[in-house]
C-alpha positions as CSV (number, residue, x, y, z in Angstrom):
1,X,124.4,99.5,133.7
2,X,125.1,95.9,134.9
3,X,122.0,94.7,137.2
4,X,123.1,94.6,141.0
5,X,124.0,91.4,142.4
6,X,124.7,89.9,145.8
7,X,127.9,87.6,147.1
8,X,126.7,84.2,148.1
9,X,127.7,85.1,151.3
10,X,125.2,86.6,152.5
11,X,122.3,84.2,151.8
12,X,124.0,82.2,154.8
13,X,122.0,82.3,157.7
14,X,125.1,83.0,160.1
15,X,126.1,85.7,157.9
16,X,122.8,87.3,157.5
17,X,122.3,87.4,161.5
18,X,125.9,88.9,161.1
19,X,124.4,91.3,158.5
20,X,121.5,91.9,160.9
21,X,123.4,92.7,164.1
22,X,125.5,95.1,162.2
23,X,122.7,96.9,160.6
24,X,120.0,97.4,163.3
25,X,118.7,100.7,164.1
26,X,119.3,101.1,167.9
27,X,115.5,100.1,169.4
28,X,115.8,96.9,167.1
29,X,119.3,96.6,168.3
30,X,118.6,96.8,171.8
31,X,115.3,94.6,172.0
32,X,117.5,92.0,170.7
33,X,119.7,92.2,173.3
34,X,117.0,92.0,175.6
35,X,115.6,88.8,173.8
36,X,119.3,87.5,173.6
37,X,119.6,88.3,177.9
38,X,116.9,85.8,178.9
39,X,118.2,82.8,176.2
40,X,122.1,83.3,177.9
41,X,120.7,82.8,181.0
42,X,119.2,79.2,180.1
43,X,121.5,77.7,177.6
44,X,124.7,80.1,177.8
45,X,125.2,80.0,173.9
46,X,128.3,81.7,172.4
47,X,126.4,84.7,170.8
48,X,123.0,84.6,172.1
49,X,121.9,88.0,169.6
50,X,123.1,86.1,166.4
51,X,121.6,83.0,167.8
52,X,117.7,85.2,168.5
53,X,118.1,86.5,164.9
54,X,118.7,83.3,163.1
55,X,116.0,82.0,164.6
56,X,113.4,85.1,163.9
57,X,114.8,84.4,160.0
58,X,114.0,81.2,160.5
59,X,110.6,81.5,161.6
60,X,109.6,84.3,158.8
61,X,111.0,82.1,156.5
62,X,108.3,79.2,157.5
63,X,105.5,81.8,157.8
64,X,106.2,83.0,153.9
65,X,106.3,79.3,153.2
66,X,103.2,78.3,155.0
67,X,101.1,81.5,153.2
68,X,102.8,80.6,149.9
69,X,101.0,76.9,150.2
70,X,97.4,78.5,150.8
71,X,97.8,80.6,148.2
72,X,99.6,78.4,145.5
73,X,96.9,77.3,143.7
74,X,95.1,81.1,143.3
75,X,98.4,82.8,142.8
76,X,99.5,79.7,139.6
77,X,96.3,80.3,138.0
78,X,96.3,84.5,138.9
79,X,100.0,84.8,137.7
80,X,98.5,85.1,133.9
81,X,96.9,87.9,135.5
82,X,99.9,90.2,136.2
83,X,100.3,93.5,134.9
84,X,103.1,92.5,132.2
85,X,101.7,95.1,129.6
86,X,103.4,98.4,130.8
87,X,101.7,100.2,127.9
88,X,99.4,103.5,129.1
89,X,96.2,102.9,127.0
90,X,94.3,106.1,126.4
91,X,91.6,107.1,129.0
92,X,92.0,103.6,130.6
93,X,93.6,103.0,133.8
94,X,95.1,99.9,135.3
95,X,93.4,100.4,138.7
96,X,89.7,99.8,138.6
97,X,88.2,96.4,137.7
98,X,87.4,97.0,134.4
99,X,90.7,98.7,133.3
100,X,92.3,95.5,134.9
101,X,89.8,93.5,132.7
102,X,90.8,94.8,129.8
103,X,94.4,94.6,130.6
104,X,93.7,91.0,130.9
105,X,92.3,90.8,127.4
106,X,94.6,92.9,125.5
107,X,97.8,90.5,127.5
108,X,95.6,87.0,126.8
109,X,95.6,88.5,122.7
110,X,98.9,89.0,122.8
111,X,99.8,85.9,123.9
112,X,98.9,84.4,121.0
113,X,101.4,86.4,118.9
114,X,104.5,84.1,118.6
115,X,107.2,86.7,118.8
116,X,106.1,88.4,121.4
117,X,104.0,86.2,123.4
118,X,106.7,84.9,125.9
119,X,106.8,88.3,127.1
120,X,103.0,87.9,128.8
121,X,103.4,84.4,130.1
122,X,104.3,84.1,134.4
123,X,107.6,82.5,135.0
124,X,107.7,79.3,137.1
125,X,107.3,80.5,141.0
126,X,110.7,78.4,142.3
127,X,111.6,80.0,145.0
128,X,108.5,81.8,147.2
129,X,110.1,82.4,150.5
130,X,112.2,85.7,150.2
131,X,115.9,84.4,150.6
132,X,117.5,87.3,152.2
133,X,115.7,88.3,155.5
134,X,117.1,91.7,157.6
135,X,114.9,91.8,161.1
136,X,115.0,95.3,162.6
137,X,116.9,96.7,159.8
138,X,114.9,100.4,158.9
139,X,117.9,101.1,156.1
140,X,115.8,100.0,152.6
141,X,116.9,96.9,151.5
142,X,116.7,98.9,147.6
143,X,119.8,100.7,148.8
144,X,121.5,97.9,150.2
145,X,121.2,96.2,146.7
146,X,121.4,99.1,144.0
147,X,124.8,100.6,145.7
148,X,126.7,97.1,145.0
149,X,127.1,97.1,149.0
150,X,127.0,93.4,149.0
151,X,128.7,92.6,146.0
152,X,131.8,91.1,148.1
153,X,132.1,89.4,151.2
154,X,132.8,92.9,153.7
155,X,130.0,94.5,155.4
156,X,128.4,97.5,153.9
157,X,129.7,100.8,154.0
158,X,126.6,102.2,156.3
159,X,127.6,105.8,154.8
160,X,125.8,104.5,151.0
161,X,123.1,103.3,152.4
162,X,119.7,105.3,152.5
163,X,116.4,104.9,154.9
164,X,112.9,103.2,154.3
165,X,110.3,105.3,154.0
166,X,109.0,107.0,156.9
167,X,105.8,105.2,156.8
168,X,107.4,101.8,155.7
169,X,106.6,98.7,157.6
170,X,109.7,96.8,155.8
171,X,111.0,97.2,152.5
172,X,111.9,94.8,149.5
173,X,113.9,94.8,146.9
174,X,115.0,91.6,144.5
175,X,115.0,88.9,146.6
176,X,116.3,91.0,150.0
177,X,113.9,92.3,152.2
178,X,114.4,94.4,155.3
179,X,111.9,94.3,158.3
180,X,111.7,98.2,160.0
181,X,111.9,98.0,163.6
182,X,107.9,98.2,164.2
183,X,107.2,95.0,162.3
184,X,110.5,93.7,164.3
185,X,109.3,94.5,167.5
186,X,105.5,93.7,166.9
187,X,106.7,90.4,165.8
188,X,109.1,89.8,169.0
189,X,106.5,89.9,171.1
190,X,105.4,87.1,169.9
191,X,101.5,88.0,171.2
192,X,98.4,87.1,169.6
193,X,97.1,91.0,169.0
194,X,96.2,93.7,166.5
195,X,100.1,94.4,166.1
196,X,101.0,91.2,165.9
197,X,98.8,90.5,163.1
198,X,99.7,94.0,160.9
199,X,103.2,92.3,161.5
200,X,102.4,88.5,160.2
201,X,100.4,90.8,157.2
202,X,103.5,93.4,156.4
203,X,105.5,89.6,155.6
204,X,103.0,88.8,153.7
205,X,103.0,91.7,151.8
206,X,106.8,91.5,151.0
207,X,106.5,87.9,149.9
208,X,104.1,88.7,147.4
209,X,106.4,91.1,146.2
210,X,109.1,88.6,146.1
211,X,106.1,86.2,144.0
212,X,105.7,89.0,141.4
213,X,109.2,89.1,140.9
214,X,109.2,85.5,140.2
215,X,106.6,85.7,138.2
216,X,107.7,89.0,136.0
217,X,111.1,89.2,136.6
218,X,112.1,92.7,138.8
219,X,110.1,95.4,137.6
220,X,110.4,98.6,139.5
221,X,109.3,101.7,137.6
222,X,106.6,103.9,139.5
223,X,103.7,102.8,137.2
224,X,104.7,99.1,137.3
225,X,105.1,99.6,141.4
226,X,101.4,100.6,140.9
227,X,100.0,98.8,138.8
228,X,101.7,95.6,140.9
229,X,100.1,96.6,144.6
230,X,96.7,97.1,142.6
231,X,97.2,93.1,141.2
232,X,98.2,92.3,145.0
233,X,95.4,94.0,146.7
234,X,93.3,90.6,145.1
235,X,94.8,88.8,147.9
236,X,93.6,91.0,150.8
237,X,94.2,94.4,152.1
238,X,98.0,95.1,153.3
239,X,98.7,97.8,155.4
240,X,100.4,100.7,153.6
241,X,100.4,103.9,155.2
C-alpha cells in the first residue's frame, strides 16, 4: 500500500487557514468569527477569519520552534535513546526504567553490527516545527492523511473523515497536526492561566511527536505508540486523559 502523501498545497499558509475555516467544528468556527469581528473593525481586512488563523499558525509555529531550541541539545544527545527496537523481550517491558535501560543496551550493541546498525541510529532532526497546523479542527489529522484526502489540490471530502478521540487535546499524524477546539479556545484567550498553560503543553506534546518522527521515521503501531509516549514522558508530564 503506497504511504499517504499530501499536495504541496496545503503546506501554504493561505491555504491551510483555507483548510482551517472549512474544517472547524462549529464552537471553534464561531470563536473565530468572534476574534475575526473585533480585527474588521480596526483594520477592515479582506477576510478577517483567514487572516486570525494564519496568524494563530503562525504563532504555534514560533512556540514549537522556541521549545525545540531549549530542548535541542537534550533531545540530539536523547534521540539514541528512542525506542527503535520493536522486538517484545521476554518478561521485560519497555515502560519502567530498567526495561528502558536495557532497551538502551541491547540498541547501543546493535549498533555496532554493520548490516543492521543504521536501523538504531536517530535521523538528523531538520525540520522540528510541525509543518501542517489545523487550529480548532476536532476531525483527527490521521484520517485526514490515511484517506488520501489531501492528495490533490480540492478540499476534503468531510464524509471520509473520522473524529479525535473523545478525550484528545489535538491529534498528530506525519507531519499534520490538528488542534481540538479546547486547546483552540484555551489558546485564543490568550490569558496567562491553568488552561492556557495545558494548551502551550498539548503543542508541545505534538511537536515531540513530530521530533520522533524525525528521528525514527513514522512509526504508528500500538506498541511503538507506547513505547514512544513512555520515551517522551522524559521531557515532562503531558496531559493525556
Amino acid at each position: 500500500m503506497n504511504r499517504p502523501r499530501t499536495n504541496r498545497k496545503w503546506f501554504d499558509p493561505g491555504s491551510m487557514a483555507e483548510l482551517t475555516e472549512y474544517l472547524q467544528s462549529a464552537p471553534s468556527f464561531e470563536l473565530t468569527k468572534k476574534v475575526a469581528s473585533h480585527l474588521s473593525e480596526q483594520v477592515l481586512p479582506k477576510n478577517p477569519r483567514r487572516i486570525v488563523i494564519q496568524n494563530f499558525i503562525l504563532v504555534t509555529k514560533a512556540f514549537m520552534k522556541e521549545v525545540f531550541e531549549e530542548l535541542r541539545p537534550d533531545l540530539e544527545k536523547h534521540s539514541y535513546n528512542y525506542p527503535f527496537l520493536i522486538l517484545r523481550l521476554p518478561f521485560l517491558g519497555y515502560e519502567s526504567p530498567s526495561g528502558r535501560e536495557t532497551y538502551q543496551r541491547i540498541q547501543s550493541h546493535l549498533r555496532k553490527i554493520p548490516w543492521i546498525g543504521r536501523k538504531y541510529v536517530p535521523c538528523e532532526i531538520r525540520q522540528p516545527v510541525v509543518p501542517i497546523i489545523l487550529p480548532g479542527v476536532d476531525y483527527s489529522a490521521e484520517s485526514l492523511v490515511n484517506s488520501y484526502s489531501l492528495e490533490g489540490e480540492k478540499l476534503p471530502d468531510k464524509s471520509k473523515l473520522g473524529w479525535q478521540h473523545l478525550n484528545a487535546y489535538a491529534d498528530y499524524c506525519r507531519g499534520m497536526m490538528a488542534i481540538g477546539r479546547e486547546t483552540y479556545a484555551s489558546l485564543m484567550d490568550a490569558w496567562y492561566s491553568d488552561s492556557y498553560f495545558a494548551g502551550l503543553e498539548t503543542l508541545a506534546e505534538e511537536m515531540l511527536h513530530h521530533i520522533s518522527d524525525e528521528i525514527a521515521g513514522p512509526r504508528y503501531s500500538e506498541r511503538s505508540v507506547a513505547r514512544e509516549h513512555y520515551w517522551m514522558k522524559s521531557y515532562g508530564e503531558f496531559p493525556e486523559r
